[in-house]
TIZA-7458 format. One record per residue (C-alpha): residue in three letters; chain; x, y, z. Coordinates in steps of 0.02 Angstrom, whole numbers, plus 32768, in hexadecimal, padded with zeros to 4 digits. Layout:
# TIZA-7458
<mise->ALA | palo->A | X->X | Y->Y | Z->Z>
...
***
This chain:
# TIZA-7458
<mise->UNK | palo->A | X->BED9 | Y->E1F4 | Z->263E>
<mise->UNK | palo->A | X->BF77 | Y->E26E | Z->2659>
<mise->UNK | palo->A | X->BF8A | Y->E231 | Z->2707>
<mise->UNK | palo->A | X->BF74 | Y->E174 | Z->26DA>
<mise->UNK | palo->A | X->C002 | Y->E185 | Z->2655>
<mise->UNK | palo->A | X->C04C | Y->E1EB | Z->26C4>
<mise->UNK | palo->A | X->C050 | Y->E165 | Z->2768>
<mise->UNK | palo->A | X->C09D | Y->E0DB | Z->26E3>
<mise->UNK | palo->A | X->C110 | Y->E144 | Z->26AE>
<mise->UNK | palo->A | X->C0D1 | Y->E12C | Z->25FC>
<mise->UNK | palo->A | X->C0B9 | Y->E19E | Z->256A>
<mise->UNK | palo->A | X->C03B | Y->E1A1 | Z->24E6>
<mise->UNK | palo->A | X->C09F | Y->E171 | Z->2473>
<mise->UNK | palo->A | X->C0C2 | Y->E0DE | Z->24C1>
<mise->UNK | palo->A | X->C024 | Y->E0BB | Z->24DC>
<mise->UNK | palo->A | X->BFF8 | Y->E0CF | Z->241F>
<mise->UNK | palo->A | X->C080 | Y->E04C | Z->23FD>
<mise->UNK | palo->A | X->C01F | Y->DFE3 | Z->2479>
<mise->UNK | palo->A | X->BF83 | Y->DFDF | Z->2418>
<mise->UNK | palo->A | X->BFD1 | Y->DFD2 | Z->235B>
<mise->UNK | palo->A | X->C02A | Y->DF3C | Z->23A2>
<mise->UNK | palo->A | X->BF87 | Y->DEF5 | Z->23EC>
<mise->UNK | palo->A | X->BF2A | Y->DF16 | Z->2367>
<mise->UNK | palo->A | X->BF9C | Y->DEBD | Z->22DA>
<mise->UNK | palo->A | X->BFA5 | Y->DE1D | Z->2349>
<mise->UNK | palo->A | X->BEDA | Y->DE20 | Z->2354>
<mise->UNK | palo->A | X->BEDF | Y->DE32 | Z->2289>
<mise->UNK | palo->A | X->BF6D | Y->DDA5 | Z->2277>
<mise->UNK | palo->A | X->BF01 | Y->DD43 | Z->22F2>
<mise->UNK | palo->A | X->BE67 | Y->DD4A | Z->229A>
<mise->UNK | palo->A | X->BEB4 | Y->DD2D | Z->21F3>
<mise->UNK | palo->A | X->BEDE | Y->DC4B | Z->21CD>
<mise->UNK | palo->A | X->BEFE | Y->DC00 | Z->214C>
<mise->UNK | palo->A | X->BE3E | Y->DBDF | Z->20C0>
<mise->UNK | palo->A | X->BDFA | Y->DC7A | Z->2133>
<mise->UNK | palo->A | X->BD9E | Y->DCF7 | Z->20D9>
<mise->UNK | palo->A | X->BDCA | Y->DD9F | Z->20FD>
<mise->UNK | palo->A | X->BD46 | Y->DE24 | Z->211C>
<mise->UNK | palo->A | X->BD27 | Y->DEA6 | Z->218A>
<mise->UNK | palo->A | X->BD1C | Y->DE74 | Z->222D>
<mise->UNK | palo->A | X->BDE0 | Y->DE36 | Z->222E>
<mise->UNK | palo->A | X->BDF9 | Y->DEE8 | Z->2232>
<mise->UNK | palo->A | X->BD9D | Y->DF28 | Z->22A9>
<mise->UNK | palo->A | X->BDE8 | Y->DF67 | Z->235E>
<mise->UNK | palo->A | X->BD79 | Y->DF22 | Z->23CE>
<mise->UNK | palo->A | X->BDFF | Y->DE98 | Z->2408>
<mise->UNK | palo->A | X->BE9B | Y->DF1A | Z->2407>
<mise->UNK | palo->A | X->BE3E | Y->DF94 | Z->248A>
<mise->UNK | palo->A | X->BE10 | Y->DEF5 | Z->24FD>
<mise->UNK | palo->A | X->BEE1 | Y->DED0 | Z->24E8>
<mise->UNK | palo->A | X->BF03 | Y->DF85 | Z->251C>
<mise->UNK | palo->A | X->BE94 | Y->DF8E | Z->2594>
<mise->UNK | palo->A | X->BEF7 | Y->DEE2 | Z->25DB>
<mise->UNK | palo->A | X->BF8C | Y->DF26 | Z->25BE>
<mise->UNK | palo->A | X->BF6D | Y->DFD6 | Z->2622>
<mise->UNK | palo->A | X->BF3D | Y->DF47 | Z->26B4>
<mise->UNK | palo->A | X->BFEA | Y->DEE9 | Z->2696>
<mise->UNK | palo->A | X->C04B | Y->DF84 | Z->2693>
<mise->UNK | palo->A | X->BFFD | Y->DFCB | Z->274F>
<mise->UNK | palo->A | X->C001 | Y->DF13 | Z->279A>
<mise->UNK | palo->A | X->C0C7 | Y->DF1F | Z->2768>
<mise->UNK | palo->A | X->C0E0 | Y->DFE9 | Z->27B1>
<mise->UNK | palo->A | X->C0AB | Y->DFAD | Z->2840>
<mise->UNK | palo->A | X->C11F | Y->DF0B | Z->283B>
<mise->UNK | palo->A | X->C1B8 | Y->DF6B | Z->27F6>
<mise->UNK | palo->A | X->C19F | Y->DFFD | Z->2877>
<mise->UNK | palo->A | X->C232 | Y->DFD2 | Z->28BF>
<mise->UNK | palo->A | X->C290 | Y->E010 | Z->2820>
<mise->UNK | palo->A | X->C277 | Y->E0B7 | Z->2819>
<mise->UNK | palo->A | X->C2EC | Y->E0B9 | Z->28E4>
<mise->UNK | palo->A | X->C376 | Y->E08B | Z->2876>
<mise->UNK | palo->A | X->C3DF | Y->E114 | Z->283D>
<mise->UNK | palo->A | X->C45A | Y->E0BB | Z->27DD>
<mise->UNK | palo->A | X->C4C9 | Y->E00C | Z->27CC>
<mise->UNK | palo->A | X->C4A4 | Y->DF67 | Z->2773>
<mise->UNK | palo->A | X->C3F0 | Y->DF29 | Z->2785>
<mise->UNK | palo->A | X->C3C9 | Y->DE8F | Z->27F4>
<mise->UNK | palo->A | X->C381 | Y->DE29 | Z->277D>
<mise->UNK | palo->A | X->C34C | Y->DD7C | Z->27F7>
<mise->UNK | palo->A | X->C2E5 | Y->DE1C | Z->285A>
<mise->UNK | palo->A | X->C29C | Y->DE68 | Z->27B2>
<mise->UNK | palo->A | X->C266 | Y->DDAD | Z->277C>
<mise->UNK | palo->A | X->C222 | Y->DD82 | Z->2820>
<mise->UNK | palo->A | X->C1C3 | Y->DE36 | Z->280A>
<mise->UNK | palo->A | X->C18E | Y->DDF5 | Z->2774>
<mise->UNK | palo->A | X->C13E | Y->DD70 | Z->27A8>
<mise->UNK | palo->A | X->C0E5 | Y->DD92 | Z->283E>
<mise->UNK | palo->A | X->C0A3 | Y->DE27 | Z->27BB>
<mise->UNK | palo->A | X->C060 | Y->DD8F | Z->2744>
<mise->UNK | palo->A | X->C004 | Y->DD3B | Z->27E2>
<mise->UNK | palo->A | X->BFC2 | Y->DDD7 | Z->2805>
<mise->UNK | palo->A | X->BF79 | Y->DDE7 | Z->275B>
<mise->UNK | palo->A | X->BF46 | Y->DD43 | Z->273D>
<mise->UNK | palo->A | X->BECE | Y->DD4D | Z->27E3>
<mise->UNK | palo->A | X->BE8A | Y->DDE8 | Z->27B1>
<mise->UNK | palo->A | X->BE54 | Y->DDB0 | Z->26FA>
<mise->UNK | palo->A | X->BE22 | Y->DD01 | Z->2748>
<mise->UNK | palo->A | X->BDA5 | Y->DD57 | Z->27D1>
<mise->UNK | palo->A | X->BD62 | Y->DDCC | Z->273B>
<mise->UNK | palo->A | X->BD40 | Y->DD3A | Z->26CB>
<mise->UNK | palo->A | X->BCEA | Y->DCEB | Z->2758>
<mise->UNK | palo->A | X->BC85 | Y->DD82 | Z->2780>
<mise->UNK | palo->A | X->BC4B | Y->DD99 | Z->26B4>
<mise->UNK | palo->A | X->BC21 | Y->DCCD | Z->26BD>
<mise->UNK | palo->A | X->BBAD | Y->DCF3 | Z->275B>
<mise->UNK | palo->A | X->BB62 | Y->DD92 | Z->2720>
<mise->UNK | palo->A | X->BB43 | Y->DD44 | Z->264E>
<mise->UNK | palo->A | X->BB1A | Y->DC83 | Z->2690>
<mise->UNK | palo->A | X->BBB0 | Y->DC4F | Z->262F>
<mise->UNK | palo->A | X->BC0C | Y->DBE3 | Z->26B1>
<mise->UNK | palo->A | X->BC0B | Y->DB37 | Z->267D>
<mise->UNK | palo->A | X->BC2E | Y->DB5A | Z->25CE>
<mise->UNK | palo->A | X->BCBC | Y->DBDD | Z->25ED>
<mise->UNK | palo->A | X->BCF2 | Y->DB69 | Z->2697>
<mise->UNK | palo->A | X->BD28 | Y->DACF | Z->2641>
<mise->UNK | palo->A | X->BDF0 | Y->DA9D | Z->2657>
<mise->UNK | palo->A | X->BE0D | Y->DA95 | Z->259C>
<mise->UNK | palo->A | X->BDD4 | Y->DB4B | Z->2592>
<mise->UNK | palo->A | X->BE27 | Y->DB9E | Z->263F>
<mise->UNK | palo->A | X->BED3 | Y->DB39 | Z->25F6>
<mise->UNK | palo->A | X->BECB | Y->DB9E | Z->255E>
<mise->UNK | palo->A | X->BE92 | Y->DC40 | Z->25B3>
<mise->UNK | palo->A | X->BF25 | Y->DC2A | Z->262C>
<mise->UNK | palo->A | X->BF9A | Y->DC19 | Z->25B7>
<mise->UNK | palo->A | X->BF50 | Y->DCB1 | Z->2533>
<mise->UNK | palo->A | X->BF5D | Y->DD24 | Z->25EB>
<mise->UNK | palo->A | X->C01F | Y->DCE4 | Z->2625>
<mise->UNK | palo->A | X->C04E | Y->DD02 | Z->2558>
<mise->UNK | palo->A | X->BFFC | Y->DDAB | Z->256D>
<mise->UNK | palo->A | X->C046 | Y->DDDC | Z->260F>
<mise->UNK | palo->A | X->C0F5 | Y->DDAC | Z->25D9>
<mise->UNK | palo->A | X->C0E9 | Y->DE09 | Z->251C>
<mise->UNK | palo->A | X->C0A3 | Y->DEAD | Z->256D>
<mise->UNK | palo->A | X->C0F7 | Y->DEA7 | Z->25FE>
<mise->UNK | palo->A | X->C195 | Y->DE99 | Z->25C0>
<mise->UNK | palo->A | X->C17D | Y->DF28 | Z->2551>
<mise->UNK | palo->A | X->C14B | Y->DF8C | Z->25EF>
<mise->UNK | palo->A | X->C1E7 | Y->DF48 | Z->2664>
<mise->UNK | palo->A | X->C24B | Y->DF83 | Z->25C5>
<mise->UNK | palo->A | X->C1FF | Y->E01B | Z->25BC>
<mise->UNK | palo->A | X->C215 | Y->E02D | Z->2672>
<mise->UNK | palo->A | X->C2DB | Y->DFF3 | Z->2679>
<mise->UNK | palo->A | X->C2EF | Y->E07A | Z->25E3>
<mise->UNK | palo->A | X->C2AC | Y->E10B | Z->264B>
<mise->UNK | palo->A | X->C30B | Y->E0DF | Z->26E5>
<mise->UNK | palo->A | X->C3A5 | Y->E0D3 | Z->2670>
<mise->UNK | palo->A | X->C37D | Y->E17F | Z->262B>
<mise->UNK | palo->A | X->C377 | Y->E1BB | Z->26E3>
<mise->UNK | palo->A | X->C40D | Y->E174 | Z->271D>
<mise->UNK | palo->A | X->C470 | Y->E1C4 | Z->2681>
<mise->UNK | palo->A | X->C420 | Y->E269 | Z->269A>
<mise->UNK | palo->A | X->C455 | Y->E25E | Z->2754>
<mise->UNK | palo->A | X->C514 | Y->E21E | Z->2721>
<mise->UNK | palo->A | X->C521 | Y->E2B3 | Z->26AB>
<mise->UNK | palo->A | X->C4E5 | Y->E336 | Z->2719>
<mise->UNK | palo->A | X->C553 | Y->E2F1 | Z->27A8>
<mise->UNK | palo->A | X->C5DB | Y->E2E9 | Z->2723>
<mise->UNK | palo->A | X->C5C2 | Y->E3A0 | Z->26DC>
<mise->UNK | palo->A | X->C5D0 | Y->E3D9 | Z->279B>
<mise->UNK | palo->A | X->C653 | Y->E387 | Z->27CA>
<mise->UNK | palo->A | X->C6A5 | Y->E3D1 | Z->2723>
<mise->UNK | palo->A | X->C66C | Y->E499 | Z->274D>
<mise->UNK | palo->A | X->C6B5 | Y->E476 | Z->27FF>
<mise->UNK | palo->A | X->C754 | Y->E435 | Z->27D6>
<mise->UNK | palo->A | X->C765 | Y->E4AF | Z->274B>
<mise->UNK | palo->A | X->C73E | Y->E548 | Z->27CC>
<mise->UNK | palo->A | X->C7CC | Y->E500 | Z->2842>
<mise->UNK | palo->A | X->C833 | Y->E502 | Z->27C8>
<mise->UNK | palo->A | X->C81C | Y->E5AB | Z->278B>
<mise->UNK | palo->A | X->C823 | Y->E5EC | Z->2847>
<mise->UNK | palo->A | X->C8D5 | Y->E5B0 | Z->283D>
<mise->UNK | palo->A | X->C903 | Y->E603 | Z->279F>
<mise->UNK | palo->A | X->C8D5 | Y->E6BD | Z->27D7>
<mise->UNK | palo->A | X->C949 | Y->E6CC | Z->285B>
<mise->UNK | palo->A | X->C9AB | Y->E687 | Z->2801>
<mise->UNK | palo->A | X->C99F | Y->E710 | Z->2781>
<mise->UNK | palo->A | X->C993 | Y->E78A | Z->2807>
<mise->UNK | palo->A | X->CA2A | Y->E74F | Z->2885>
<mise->UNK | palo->A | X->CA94 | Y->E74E | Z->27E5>
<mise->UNK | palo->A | X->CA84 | Y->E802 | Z->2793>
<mise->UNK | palo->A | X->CA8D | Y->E831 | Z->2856>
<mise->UNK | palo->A | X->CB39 | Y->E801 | Z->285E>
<mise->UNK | palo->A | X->CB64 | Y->E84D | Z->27D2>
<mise->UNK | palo->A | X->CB0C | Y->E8EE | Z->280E>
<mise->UNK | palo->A | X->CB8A | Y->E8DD | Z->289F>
<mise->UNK | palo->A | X->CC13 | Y->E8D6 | Z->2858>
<mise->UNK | palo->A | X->CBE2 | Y->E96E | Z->27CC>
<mise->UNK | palo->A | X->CBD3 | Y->E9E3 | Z->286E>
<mise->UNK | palo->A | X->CC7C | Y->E9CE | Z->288E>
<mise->UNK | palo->A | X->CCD0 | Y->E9D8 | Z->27D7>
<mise->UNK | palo->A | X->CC54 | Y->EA3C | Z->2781>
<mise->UNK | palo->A | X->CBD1 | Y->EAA2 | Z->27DC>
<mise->UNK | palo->A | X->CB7D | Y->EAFB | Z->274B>
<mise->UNK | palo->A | X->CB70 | Y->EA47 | Z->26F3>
<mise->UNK | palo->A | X->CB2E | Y->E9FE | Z->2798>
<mise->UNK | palo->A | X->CAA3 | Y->EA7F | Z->2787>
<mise->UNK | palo->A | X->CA7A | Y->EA63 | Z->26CD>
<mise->UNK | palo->A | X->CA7C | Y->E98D | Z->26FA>
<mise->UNK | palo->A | X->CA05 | Y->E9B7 | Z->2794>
<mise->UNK | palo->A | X->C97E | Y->EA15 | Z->2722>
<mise->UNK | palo->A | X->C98D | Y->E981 | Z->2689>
<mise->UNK | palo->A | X->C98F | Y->E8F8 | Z->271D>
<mise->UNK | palo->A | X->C8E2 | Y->E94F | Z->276C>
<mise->UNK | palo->A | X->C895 | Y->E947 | Z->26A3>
<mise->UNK | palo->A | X->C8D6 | Y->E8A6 | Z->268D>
<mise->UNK | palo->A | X->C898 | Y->E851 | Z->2743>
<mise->UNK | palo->A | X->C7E7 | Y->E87E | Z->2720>
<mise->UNK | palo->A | X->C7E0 | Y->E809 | Z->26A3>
<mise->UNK | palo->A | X->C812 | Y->E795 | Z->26FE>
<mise->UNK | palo->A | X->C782 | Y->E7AA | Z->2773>
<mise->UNK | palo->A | X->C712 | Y->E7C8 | Z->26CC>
<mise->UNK | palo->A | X->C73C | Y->E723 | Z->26AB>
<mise->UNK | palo->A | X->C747 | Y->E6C2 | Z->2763>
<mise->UNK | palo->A | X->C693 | Y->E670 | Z->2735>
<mise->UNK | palo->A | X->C6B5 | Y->E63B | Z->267D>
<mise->UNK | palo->A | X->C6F2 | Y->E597 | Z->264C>
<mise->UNK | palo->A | X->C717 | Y->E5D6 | Z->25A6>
<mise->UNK | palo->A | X->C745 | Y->E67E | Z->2547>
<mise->UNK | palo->A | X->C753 | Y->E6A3 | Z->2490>
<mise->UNK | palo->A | X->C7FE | Y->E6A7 | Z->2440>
<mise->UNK | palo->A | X->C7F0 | Y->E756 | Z->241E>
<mise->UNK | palo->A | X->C7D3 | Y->E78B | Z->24D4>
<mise->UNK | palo->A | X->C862 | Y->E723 | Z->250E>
<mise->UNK | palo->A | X->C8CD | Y->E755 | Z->247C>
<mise->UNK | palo->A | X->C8BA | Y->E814 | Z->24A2>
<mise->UNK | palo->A | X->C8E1 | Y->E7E5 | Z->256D>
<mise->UNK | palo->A | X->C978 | Y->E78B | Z->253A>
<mise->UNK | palo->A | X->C9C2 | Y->E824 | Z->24E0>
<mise->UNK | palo->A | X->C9A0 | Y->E89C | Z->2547>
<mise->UNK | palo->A | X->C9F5 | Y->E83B | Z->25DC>
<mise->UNK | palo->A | X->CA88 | Y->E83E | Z->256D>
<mise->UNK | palo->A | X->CA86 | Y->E8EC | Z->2574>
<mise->UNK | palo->A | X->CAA0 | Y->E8D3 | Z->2639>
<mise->UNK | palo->A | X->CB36 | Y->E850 | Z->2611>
<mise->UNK | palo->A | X->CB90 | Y->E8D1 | Z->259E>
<mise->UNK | palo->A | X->CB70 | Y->E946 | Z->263E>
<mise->UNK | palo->A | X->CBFE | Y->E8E2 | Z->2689>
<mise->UNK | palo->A | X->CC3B | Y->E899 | Z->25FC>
<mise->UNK | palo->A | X->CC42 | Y->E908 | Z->2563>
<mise->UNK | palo->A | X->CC7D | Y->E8AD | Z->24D6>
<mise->UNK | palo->A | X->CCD0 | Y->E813 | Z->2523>
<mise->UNK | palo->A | X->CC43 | Y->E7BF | Z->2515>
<mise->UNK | palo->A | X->CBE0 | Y->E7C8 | Z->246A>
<mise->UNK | palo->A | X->CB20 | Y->E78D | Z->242C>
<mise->UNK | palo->A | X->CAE9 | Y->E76C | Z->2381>
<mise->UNK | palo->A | X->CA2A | Y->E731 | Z->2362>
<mise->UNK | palo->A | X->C9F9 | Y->E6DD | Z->22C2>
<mise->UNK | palo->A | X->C935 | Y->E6C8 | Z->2293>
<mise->UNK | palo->A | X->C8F1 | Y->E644 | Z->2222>
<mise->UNK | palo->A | X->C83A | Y->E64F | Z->221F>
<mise->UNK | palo->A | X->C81A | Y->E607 | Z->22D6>
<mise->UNK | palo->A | X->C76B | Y->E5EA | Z->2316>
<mise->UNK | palo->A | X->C753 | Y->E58B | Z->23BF>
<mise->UNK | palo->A | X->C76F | Y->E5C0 | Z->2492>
<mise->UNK | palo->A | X->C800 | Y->E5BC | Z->2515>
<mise->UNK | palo->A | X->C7F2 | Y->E5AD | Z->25CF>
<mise->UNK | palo->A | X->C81A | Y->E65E | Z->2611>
<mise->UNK | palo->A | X->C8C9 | Y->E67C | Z->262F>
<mise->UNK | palo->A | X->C90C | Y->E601 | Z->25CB>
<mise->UNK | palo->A | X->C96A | Y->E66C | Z->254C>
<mise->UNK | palo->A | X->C9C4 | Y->E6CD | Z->25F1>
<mise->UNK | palo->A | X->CA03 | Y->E636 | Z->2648>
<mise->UNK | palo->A | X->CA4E | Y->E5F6 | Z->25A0>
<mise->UNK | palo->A | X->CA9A | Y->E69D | Z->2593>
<mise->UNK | palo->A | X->CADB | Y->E6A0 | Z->2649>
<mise->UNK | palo->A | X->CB13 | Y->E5E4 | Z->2635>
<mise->UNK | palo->A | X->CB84 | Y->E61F | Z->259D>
<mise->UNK | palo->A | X->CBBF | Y->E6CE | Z->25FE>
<mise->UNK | palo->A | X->CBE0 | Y->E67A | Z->26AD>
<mise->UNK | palo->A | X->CC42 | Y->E5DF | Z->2667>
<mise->UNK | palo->A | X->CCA4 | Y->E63E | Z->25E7>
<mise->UNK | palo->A | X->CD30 | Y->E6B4 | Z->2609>
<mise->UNK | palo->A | X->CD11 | Y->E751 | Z->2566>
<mise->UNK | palo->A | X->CD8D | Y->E7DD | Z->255E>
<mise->UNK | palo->A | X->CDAA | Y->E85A | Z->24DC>
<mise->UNK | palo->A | X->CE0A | Y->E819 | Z->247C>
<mise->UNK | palo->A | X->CDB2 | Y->E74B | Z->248B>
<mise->UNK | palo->A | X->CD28 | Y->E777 | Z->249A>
<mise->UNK | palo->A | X->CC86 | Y->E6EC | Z->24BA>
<mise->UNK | palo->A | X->CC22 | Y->E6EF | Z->242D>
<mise->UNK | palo->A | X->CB66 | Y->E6B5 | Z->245C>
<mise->UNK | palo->A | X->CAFF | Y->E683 | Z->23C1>
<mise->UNK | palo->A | X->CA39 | Y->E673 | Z->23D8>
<mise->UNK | palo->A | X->C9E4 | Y->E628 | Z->2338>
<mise->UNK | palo->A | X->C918 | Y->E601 | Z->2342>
<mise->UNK | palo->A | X->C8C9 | Y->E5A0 | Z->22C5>
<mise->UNK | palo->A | X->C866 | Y->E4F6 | Z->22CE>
<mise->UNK | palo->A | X->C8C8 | Y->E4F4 | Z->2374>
<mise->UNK | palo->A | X->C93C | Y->E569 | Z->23EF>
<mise->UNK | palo->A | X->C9F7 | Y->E55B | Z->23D8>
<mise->UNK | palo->A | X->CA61 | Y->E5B0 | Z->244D>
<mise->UNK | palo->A | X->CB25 | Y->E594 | Z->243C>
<mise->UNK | palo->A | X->CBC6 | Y->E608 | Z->247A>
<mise->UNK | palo->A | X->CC8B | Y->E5E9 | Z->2472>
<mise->UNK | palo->A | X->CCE1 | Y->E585 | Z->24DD>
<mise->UNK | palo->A | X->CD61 | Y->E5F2 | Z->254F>
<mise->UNK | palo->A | X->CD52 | Y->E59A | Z->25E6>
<mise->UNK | palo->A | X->CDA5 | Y->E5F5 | Z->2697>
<mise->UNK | palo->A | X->CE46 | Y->E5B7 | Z->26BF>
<mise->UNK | palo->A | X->CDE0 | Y->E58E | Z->2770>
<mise->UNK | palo->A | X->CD2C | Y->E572 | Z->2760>
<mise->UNK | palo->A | X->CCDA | Y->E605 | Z->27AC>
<mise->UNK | palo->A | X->CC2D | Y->E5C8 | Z->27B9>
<mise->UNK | palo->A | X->CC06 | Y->E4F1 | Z->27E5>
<mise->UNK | palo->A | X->CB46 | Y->E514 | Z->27CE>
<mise->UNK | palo->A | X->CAE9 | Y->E4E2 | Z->273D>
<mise->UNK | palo->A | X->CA45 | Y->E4F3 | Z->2795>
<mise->UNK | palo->A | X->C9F9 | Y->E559 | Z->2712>
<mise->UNK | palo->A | X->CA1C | Y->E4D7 | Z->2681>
<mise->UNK | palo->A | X->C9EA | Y->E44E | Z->26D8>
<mise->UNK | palo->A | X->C945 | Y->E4A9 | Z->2723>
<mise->UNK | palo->A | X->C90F | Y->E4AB | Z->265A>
<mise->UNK | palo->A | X->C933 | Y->E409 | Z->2641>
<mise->UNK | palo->A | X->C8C0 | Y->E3E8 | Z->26BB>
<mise->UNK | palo->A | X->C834 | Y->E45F | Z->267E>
<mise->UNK | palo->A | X->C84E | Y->E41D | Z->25D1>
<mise->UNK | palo->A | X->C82C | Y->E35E | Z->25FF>
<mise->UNK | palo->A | X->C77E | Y->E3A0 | Z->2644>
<mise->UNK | palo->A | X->C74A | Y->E41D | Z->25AD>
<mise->UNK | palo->A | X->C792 | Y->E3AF | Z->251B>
<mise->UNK | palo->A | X->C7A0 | Y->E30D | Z->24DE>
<mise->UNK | palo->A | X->C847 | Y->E343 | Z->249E>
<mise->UNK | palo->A | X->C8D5 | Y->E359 | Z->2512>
<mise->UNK | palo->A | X->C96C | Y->E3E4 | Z->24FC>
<mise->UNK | palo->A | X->CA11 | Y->E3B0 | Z->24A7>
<mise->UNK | palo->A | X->CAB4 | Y->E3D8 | Z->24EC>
<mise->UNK | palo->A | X->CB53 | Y->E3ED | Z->2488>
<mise->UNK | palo->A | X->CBFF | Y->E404 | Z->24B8>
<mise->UNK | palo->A | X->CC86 | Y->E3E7 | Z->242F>
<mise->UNK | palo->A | X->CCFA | Y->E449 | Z->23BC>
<mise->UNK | palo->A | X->CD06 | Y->E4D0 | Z->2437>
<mise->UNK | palo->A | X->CC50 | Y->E503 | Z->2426>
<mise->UNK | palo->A | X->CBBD | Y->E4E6 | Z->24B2>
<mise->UNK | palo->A | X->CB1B | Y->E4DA | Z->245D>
<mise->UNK | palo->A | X->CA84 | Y->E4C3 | Z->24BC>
<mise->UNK | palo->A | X->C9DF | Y->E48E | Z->2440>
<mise->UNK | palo->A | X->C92B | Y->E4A9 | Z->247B>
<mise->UNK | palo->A | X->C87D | Y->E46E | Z->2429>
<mise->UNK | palo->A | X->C80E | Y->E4EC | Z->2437>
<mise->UNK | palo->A | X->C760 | Y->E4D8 | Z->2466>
<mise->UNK | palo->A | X->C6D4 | Y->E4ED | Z->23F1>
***
C-alpha cells in the first residue's frame, strides 16, 4: 500500500480526507426530503466503492500529468494541463465503461443496466466524479510541485548566499592582513622594539581571523574582545592620538567577523589623531552596534578606499533584512549596524 501511495505521490492523510469526503456525499445522497433515516444511510459500503474510484482517477491522471514532475520551475501551462485532463477523463470513462460491460455479461444484467436513459445518467455520475476527485488530486499534485520548486529556490538561494558571503570575506582578510603589514613596515624603521611587540599581538590576533574564515557569523563578545585587542596594535603606532571608548547595554545578537576592525580602521585611516586632538572612537552595543569617531579629516586624503565599509554593506544585505546606516554630520561619523539574532 506504501508503494501505491508512494507512486501517486499521496499520503495517508490525504487519502483519509478522500474517504470522509466520499463518505458524507454517499450520506447526503441517500438522505431526500419524507426519507426515513435508519441505518443503512450510514453505512460505508458506497464511500469505499468512491475510494476505490478515486485511487483509479488519481493513477489514470499520474500517468497523464507525468510530464509535470520534468518541470523544475516557471508558470504552469494550463491549455497542456487541461488537455492532460481530459485525455485522463477519456481514459477513465473507457475503463469504467468496459468494467460495467464486463459485470452486465458476467450477472445477465445487460439490457436493464444498457438502456440510454441509464448509461446518460451513469456518464454523467462518472465525468462529475472524475472532475471532483480529480481536481482534488491535480491540486494536490500542483501543491507538491510548488513545495519542490520553493525548496529548490531556497536551497539555490541559501548557496548562492554562503558563496557570495565567503567571497566576500576572502577579500576582507587581506585586507586585515596587507594593512597591519604596512604598519609593521613602517614600525621596523621608527620603533624596532614596538615592531616586535605589534608582530607577536598581530600573530594572536590573525588566527582569529582564520578561526573565523568559515563563519558567517560570530558573537558580539568574540568580536568585541578582537576589536580591542587590535587597538592595542593601533596604540603600537599610535599611542594616544587615537582613543577607544566601548559602552555595553545589554546586547544579545551576532556580527559578521571583522566587522568591529574595519569600523575601527575606517575611523583610524580617515582621521588624522595627535596628542593633543586626538580621534576619539566610541563603540556602544545594545539592540544594535553603533560605532562613531571624530571628524579630523587629513589635510590630503591618505587613503581613497572604502572597500572594507562597503564589503559589509554587502554582507549585511545577505544576512539581514535590515541594512547599515551611515551618518556623517556635526563633525561625527557614525556607522549603525543590526545585529543578527
Amino acid at each position: 500500500m506504501k508503494t501505491i501511495l508512494h507512486r501517486l505521490q499521496i499520503n495517508p492523510t490525504f487519502v483519509g480526507l478522500i474517504f470522509l469526503f466520499a463518505y458524507l456525499d454517499s450520506i447526503k445522497r441517500r438522505i431526500s426530503p419524507g426519507q426515513r433515516i435508519d441505518g443503512y444511510v450510514f453505512t460505508p459500503e458506497a464511500a469505499l466503492f468512491s475510494l476505490f474510484q478515486a485511487l483509479l482517477i488519481f493513477l489514470i491522471l499520474q500517468y497523464s500529468f507525468r510530464w509535470l514532475k520534468l518541470r523544475s520551475a516557471g508558470t504552469v501551462p494550463w491549455k497542456k494541463s487541461i488537455l492532460s485532463f481530459g485525455k485522463g477523463l477519456l481514459l477513465f470513462l473507457v475503463i469504467t465503461h468496459l468494467f460495467g460491460m464486463l459485470i452486465s455479461l458476467i450477472f445477465g444484467t445487460w439490457e436493464r443496466n444498457y438502456q440510454l436513459e441509464i448509461q446518460l445518467a451513469t456518464t454523467t455520475s462518472r465525468v462529475l466524479d472524475f472532475i471532483i476527485y480529480g481536481g482534488f488530486y491535480v491540486a494536490l499534485l500542483l501543491f507538491n510541485q510548488f513545495k519542490e520548486n520553493q525548496l529548490k529556490l531556497r536551497n539555490y538561494e541559501l548557496a548562492l548566499v554562503e558563496s557570495k558571503i565567503s567571497n566576500l570575506k576572502q577579500q576582507l582578510n587581506p585586507h586585515f592582513l596587507f594593512n597591519n603589514l604596512n604598519i609593521l613596515d613602517q614600525l621596523i624603521e621608527e620603533n624596532p622594539k614596538a615592531a616586535s611587540n605589534f608582530l607577536q599581538n598581530f600573530s594572536e590576533l590573525y588566527r582569529y581571523t582564520l578561526k573565523t574564515s568559515e563563519s558567517s557569523l560570530v558573537s558580539w563578545k568574540e568580536e568585541l574582545e578582537f576589536a580591542q585587542n587590535y587597538f592595542q596594535l593601533i596604540r603600537e603606532k599610535f599611542g594616544n592620538a587615537y582613543k577607544l571608548e566601548v559602552m555595553l547595554d545589554h546586547p544579545r545578537g551576532k556580527l559578521p567577523p571583522l566587522t568591529l576592525q574595519v569600523l575601527i580602521e575606517n575611523a583610524i585611516f580617515h582621521n588624522y589623531g595627535t596628542l593633543e586632538n586626538p580621534v576619539k572612537i566610541q563603540i556602544q552595543v545594545g539592540k544594535t552596534l553603533q560605532v562613531s569617531n571624530s571628524l579630523i579629516p587629513f589635510k590630503r586624503a591618505r587613503h581613497h578606499g572604502g572597500r572594507g565599509l562597503a564589503n559589509l554593506k554587502e554582507q549585511f544585505k545577505l544576512l539581514s533584512k535590515e541594512s547599515i546606516k551611515i551618518s556623517n554630520k556635526e563633525g561625527l561619523f557614525t556607522v549603525q549596524i543590526p545585529l543578527i539574532p
